[in-house]
ChimeraX commands (.cxc) that place a marker at each C-alpha (Angstrom):
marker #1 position -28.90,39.86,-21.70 radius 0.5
marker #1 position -31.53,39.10,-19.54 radius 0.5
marker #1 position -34.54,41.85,-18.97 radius 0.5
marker #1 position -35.22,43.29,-15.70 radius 0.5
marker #1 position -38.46,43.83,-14.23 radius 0.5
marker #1 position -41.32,46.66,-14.87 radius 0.5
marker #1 position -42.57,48.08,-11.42 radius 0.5
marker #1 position -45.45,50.23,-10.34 radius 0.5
marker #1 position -44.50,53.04,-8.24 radius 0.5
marker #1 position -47.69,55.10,-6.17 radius 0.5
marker #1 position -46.82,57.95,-4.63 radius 0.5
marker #1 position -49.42,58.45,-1.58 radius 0.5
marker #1 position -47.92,60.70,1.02 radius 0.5
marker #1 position -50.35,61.19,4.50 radius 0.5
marker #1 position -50.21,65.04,4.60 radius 0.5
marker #1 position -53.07,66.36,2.12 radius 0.5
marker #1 position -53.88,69.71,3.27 radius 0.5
marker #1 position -56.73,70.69,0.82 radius 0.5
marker #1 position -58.13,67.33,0.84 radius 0.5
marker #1 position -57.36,65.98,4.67 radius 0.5
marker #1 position -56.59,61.94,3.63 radius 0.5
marker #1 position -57.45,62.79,0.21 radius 0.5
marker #1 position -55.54,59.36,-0.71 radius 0.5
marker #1 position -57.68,56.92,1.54 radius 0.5
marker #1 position -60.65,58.78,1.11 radius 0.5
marker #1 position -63.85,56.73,-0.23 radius 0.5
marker #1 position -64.60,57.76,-3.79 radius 0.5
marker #1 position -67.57,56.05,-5.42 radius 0.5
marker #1 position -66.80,53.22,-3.52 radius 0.5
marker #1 position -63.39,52.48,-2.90 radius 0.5
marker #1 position -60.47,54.53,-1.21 radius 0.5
marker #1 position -59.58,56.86,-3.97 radius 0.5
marker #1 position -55.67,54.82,-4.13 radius 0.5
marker #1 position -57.71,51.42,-4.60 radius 0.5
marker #1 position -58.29,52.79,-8.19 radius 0.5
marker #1 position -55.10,53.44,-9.15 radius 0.5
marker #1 position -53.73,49.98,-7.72 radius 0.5
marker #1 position -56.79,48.05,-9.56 radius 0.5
marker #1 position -55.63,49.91,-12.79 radius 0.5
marker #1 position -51.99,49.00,-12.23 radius 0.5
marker #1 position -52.81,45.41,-11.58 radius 0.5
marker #1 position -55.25,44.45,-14.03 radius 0.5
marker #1 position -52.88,46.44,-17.44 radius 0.5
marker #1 position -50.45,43.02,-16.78 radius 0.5
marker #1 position -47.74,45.21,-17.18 radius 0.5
marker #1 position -45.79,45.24,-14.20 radius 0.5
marker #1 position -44.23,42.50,-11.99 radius 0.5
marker #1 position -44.53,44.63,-8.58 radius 0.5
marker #1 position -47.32,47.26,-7.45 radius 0.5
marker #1 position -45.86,48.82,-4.93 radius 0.5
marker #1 position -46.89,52.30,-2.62 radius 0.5
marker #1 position -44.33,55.04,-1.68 radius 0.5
marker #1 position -46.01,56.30,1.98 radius 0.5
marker #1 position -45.09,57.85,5.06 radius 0.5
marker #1 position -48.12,57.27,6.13 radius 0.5
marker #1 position -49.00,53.84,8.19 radius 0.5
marker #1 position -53.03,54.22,7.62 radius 0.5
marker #1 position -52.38,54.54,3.93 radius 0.5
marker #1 position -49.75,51.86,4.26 radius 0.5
marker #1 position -52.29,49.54,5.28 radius 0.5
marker #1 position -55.14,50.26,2.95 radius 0.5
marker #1 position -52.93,49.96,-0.02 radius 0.5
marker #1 position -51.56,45.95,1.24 radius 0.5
marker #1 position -55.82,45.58,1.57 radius 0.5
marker #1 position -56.13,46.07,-2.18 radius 0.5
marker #1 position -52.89,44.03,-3.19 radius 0.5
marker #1 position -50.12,46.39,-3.26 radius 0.5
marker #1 position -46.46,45.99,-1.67 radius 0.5
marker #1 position -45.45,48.56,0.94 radius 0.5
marker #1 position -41.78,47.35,1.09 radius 0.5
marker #1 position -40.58,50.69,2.55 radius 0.5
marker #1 position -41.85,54.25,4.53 radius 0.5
marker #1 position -40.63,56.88,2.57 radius 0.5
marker #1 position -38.36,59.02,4.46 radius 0.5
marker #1 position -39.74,62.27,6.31 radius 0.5
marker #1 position -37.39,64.54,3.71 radius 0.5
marker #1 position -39.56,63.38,0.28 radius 0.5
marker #1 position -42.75,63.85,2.32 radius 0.5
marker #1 position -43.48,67.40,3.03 radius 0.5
marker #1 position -45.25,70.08,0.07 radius 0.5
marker #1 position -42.00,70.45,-1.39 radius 0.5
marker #1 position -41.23,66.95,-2.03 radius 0.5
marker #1 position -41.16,66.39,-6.39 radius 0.5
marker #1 position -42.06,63.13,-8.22 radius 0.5
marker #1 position -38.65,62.59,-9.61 radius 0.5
marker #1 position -37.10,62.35,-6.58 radius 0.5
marker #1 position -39.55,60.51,-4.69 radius 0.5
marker #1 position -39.95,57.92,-7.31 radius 0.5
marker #1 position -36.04,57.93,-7.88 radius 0.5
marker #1 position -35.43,56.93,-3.98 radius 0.5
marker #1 position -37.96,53.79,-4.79 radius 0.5
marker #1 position -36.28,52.54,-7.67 radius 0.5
marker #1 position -33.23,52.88,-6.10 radius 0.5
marker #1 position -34.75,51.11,-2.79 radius 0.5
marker #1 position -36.17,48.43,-4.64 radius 0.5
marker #1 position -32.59,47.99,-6.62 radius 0.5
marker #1 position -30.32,47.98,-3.54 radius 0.5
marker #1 position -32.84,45.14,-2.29 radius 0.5
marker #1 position -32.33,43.13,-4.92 radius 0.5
marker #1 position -34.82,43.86,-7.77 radius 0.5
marker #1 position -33.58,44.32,-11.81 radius 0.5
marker #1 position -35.71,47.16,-12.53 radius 0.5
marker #1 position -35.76,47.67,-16.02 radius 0.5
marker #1 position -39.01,50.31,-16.48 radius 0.5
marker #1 position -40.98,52.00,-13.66 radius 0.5
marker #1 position -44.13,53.55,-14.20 radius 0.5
marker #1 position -45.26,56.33,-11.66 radius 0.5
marker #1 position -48.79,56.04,-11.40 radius 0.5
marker #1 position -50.35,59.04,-9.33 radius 0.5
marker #1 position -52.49,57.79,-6.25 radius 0.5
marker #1 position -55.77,59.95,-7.16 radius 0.5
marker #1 position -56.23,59.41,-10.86 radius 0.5
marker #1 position -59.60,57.28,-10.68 radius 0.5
marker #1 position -60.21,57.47,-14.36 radius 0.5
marker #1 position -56.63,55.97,-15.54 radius 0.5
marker #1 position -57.50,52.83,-17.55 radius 0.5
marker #1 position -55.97,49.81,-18.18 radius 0.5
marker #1 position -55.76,50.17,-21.50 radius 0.5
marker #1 position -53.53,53.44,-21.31 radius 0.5
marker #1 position -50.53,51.76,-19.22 radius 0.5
marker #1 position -50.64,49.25,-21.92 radius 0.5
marker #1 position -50.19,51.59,-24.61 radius 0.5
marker #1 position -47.75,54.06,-22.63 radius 0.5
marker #1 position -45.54,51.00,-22.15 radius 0.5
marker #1 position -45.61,49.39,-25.79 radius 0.5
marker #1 position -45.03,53.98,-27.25 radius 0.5
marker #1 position -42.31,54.01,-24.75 radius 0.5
marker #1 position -40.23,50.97,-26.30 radius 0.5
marker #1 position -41.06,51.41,-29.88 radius 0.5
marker #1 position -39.39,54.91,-29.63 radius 0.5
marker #1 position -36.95,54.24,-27.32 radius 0.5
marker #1 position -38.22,57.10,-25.43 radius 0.5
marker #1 position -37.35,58.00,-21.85 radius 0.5
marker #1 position -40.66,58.46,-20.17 radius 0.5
marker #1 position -43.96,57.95,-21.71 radius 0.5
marker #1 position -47.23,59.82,-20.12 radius 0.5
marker #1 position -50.61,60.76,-20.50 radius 0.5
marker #1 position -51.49,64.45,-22.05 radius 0.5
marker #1 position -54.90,65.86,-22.47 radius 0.5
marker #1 position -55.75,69.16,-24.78 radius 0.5
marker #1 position -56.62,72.09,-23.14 radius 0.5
marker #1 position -60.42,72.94,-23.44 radius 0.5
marker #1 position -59.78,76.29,-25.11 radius 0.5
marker #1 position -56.97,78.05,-26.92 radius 0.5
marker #1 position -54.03,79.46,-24.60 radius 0.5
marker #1 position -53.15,81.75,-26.76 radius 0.5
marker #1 position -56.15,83.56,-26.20 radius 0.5
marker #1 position -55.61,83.90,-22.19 radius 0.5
marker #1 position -56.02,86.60,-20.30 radius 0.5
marker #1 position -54.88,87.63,-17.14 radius 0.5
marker #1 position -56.29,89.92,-14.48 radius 0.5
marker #1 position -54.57,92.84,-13.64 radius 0.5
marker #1 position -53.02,94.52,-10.18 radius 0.5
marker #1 position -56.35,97.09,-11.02 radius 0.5
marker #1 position -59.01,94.49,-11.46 radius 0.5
marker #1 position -59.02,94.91,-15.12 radius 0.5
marker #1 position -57.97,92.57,-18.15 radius 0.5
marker #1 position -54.41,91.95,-20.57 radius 0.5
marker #1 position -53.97,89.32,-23.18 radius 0.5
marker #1 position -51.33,87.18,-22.48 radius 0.5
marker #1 position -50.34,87.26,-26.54 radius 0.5
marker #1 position -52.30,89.82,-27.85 radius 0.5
marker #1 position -50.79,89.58,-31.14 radius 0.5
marker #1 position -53.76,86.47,-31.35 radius 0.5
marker #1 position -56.33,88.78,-30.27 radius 0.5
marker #1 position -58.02,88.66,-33.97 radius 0.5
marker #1 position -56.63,85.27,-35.22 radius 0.5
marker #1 position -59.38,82.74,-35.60 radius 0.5
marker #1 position -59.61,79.96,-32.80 radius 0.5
marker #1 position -59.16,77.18,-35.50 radius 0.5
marker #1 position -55.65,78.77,-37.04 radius 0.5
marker #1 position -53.87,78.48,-33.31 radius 0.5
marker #1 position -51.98,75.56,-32.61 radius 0.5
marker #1 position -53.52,72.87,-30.08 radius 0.5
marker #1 position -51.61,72.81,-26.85 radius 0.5
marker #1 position -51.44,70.08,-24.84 radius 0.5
marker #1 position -51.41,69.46,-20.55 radius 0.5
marker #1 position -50.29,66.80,-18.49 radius 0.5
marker #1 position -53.09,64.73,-17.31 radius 0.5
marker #1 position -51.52,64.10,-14.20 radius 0.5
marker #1 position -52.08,59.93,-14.28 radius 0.5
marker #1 position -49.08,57.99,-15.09 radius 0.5
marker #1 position -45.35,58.57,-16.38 radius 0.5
marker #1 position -43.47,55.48,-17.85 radius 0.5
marker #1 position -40.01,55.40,-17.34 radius 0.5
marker #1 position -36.55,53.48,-17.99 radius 0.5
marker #1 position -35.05,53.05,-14.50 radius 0.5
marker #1 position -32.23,54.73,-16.45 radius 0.5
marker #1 position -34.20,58.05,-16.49 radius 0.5
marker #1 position -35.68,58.21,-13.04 radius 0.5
marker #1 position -32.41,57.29,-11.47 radius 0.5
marker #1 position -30.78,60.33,-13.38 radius 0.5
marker #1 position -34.05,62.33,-12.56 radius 0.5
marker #1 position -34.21,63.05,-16.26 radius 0.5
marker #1 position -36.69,65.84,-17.05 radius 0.5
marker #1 position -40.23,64.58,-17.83 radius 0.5
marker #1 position -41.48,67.79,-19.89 radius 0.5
marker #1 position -38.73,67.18,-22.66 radius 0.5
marker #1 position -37.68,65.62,-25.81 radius 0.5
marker #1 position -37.05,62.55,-24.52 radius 0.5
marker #1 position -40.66,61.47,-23.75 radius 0.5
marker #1 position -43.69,60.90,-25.85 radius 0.5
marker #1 position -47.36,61.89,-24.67 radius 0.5
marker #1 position -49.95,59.34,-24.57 radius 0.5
marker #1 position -53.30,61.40,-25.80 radius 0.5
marker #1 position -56.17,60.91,-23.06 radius 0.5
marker #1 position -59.91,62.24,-23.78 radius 0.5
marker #1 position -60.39,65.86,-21.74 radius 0.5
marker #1 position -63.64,63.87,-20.29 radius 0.5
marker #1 position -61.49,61.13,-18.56 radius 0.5
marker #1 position -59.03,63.56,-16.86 radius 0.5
marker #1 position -59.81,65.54,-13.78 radius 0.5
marker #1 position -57.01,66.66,-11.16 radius 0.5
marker #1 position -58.42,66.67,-7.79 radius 0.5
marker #1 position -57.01,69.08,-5.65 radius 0.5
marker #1 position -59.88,71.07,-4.07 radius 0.5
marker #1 position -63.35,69.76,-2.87 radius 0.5
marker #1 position -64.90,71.48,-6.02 radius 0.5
marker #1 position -62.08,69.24,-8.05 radius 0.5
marker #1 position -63.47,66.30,-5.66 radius 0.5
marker #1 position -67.15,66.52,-6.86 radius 0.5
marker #1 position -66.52,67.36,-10.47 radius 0.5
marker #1 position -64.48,63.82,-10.52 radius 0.5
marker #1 position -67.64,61.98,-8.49 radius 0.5
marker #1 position -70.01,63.68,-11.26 radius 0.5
marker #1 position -67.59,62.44,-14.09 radius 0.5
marker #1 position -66.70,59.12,-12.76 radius 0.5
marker #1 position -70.47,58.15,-12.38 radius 0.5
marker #1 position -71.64,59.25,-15.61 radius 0.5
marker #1 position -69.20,57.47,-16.80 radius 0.5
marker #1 position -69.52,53.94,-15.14 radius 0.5
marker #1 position -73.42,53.63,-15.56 radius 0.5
marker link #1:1,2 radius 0.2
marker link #1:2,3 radius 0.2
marker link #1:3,4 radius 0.2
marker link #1:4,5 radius 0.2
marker link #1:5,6 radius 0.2
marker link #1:6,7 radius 0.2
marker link #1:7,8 radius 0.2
marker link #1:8,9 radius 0.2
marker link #1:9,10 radius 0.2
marker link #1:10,11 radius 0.2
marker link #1:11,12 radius 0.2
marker link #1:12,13 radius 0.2
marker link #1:13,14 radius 0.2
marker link #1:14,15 radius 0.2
marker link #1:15,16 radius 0.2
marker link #1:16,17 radius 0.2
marker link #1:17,18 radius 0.2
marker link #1:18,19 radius 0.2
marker link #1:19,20 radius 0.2
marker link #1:20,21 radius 0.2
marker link #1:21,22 radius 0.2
marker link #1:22,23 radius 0.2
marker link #1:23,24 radius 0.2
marker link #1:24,25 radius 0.2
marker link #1:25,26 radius 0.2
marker link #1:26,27 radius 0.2
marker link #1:27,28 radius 0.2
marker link #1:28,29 radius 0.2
marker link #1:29,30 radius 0.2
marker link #1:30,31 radius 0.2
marker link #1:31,32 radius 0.2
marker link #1:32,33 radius 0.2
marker link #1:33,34 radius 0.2
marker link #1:34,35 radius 0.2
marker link #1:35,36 radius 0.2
marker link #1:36,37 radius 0.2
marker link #1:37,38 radius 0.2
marker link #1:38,39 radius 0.2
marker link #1:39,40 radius 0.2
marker link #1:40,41 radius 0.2
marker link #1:41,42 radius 0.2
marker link #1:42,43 radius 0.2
marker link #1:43,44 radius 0.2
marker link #1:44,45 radius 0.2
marker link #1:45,46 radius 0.2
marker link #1:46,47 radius 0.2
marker link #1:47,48 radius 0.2
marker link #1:48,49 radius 0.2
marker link #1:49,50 radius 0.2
marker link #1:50,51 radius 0.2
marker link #1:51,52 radius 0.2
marker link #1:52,53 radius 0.2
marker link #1:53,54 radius 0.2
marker link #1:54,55 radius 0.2
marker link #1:55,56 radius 0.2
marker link #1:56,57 radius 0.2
marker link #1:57,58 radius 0.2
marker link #1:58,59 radius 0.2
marker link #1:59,60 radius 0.2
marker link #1:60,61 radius 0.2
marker link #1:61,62 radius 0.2
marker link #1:62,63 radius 0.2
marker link #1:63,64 radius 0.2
marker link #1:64,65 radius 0.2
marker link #1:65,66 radius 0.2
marker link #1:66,67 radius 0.2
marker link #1:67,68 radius 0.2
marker link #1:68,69 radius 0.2
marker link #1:69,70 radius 0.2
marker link #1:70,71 radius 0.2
marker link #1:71,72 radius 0.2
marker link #1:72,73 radius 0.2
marker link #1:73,74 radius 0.2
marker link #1:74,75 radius 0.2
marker link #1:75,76 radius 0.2
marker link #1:76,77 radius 0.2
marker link #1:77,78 radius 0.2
marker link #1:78,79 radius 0.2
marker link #1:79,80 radius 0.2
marker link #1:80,81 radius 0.2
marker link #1:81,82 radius 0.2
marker link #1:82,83 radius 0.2
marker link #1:83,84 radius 0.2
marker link #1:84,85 radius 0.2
marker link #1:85,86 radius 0.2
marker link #1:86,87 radius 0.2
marker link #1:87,88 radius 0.2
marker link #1:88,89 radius 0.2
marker link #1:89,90 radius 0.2
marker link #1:90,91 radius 0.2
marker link #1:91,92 radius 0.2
marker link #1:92,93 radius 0.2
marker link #1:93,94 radius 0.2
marker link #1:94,95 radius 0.2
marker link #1:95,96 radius 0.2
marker link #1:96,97 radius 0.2
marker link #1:97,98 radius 0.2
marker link #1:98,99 radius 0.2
marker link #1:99,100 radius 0.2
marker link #1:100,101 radius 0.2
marker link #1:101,102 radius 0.2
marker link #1:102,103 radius 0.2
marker link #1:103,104 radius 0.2
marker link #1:104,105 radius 0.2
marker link #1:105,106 radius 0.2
marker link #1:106,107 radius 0.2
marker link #1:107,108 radius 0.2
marker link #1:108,109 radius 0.2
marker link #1:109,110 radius 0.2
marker link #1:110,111 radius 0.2
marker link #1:111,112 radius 0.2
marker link #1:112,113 radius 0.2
marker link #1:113,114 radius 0.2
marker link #1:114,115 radius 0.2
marker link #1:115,116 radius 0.2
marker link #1:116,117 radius 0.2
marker link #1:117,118 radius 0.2
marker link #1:118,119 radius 0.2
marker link #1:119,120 radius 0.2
marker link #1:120,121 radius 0.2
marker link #1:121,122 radius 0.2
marker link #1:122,123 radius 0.2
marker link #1:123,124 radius 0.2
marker link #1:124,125 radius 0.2
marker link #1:125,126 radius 0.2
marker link #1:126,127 radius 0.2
marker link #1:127,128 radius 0.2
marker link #1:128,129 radius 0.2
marker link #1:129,130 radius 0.2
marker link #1:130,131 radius 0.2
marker link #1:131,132 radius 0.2
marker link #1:132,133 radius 0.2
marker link #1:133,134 radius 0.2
marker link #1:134,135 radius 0.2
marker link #1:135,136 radius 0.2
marker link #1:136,137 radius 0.2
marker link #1:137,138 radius 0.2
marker link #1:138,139 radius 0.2
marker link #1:139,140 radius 0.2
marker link #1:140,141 radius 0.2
marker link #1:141,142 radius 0.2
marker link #1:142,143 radius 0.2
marker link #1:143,144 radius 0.2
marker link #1:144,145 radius 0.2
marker link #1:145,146 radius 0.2
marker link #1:146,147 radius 0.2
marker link #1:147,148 radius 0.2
marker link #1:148,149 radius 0.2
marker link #1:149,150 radius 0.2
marker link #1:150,151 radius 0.2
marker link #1:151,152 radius 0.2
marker link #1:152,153 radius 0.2
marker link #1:153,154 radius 0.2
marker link #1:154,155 radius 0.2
marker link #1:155,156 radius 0.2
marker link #1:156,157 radius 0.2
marker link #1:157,158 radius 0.2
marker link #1:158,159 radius 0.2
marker link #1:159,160 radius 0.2
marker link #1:160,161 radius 0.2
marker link #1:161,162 radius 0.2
marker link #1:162,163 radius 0.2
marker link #1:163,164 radius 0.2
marker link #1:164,165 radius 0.2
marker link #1:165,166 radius 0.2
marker link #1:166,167 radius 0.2
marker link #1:167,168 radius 0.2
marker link #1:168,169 radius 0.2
marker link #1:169,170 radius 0.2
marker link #1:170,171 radius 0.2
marker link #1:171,172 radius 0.2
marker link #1:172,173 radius 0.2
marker link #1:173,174 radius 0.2
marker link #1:174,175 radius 0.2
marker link #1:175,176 radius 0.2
marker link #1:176,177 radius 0.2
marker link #1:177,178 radius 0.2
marker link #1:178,179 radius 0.2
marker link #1:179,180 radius 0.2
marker link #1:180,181 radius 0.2
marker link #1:181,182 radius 0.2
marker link #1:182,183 radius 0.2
marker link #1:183,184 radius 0.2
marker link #1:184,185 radius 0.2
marker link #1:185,186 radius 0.2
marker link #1:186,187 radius 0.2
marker link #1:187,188 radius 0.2
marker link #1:188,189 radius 0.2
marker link #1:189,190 radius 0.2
marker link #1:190,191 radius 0.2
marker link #1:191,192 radius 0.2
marker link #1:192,193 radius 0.2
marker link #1:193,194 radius 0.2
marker link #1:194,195 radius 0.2
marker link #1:195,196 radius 0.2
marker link #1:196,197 radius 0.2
marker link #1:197,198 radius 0.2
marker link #1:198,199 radius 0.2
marker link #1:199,200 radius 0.2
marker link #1:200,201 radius 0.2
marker link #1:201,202 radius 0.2
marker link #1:202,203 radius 0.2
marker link #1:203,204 radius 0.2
marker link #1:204,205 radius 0.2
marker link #1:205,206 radius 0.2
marker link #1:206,207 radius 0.2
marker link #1:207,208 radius 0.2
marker link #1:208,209 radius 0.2
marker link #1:209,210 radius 0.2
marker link #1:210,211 radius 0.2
marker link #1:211,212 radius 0.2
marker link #1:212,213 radius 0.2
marker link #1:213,214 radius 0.2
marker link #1:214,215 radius 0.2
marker link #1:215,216 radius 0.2
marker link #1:216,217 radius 0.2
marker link #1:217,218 radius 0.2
marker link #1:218,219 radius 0.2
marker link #1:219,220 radius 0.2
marker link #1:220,221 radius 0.2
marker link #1:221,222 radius 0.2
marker link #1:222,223 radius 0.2
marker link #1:223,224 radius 0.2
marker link #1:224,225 radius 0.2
marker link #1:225,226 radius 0.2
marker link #1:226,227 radius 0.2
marker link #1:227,228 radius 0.2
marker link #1:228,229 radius 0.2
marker link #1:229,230 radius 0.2
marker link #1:230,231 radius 0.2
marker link #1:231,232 radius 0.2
view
């Protein structure tokens, strides 16, 4: 049986709100989606690179730096509401009814600057030594969740679990975020829009200093700060 292909996917719809053009925006350089497509092209895992826009401008700058915009994602997957797994399910199944074997597909997010080569490598080679159906990068959370608090409709403080309130930081269990970079994938499971967040997939572990999600301007210049120090 001959093996089909392993695709990029980059999800980089025009309507950022928080961010106006957040994906096309320069950062330390480049137009923050130049990163991502760099990253994608130089792990040598994947056949295709390709962008999933509405968005002609971002269209454009993402053929600049080498990727394929083979399609405009329709209006219906491009509004706030609009979730990965069916955005990146309509590409593969694009790309399919056009002709392409798609064996794997590996979302990679179009504002994760700090996603490294090396990490698509590794999420790829986890991914088919388990068998898994989606492989992606986790980070640990900075400080125990289990000691969380909330503020209250008064302005004062609760405990999430205050049965933890005494135990000792080091006797919790680690818990684990996504790092919001990439998600491996059989073709299989994004077709099916199997969930991510579930037993099926295996977490590729990511330093907290190379993961920052940018969704505010604050998020903007802590991931300028972080990228620099980091690439002197």
């Amino acid at each position: 049986m001959t093996s089909g292909s392993r695709v990029a996917i980059i999800p980089a719809r025009g309507g950022s709100k928080r961010i106006p053009r957040k994906n096309i925006r320069d950062f330390c350089g480049k137009p923050m989606i130049a990163w991502s497509i760099e990253a994608a092209q130089a792990s040598g895992c994947f056949e295709r690179v390709v962008v999933s826009t509405d968005d002609a401008e971002i269209a454009e700058v993402a053929k600049k730096y080498g990727a394929e915009v083979p399609f405009m994602r329709p209006a219906e997957l491009s509004d706030d509401y609009a979730g990965t797994l069916p955005v990146i399910r309509h590409a593969v199944d694009w790309l399919i009814q056009h002709g392409e074997h798609i064996e794997y597909a590996c979302c990679v997010y179009a504002t994760a600057p700090f996603i490294a080569k090396e990490d698509l490598q590794r999420g790829f080679s986890l991914m088919q030594q388990q068998s898994s159906d989606y492989a992606f990068s986790v980070t640990s959370y900075a400080f125990p969740i289990q000691r969380a608090i909330c503020i209250t409709p008064t302005g004062r403080v609760a405990m999430f679990s205050p049965e933890h309130f005494n135990t000792r930081s080091q006797d919790l269990e680690e818990a684990w975020h996504d790092a919001g970079q990439f998600y491996w994938g059989t073709a299989k499971a994004w077709r099916e829009e199997k969930m991510i967040f579930a037993e099926g997939s295996v977490p590729i572990k990511l330093p907290c200093y190379r993961v920052q999600d940018i969704d505010t301007p604050e998020d903007w210049i802590r991931a300028e700060w972080m990228f620099q120090t980091q690439t002197k």
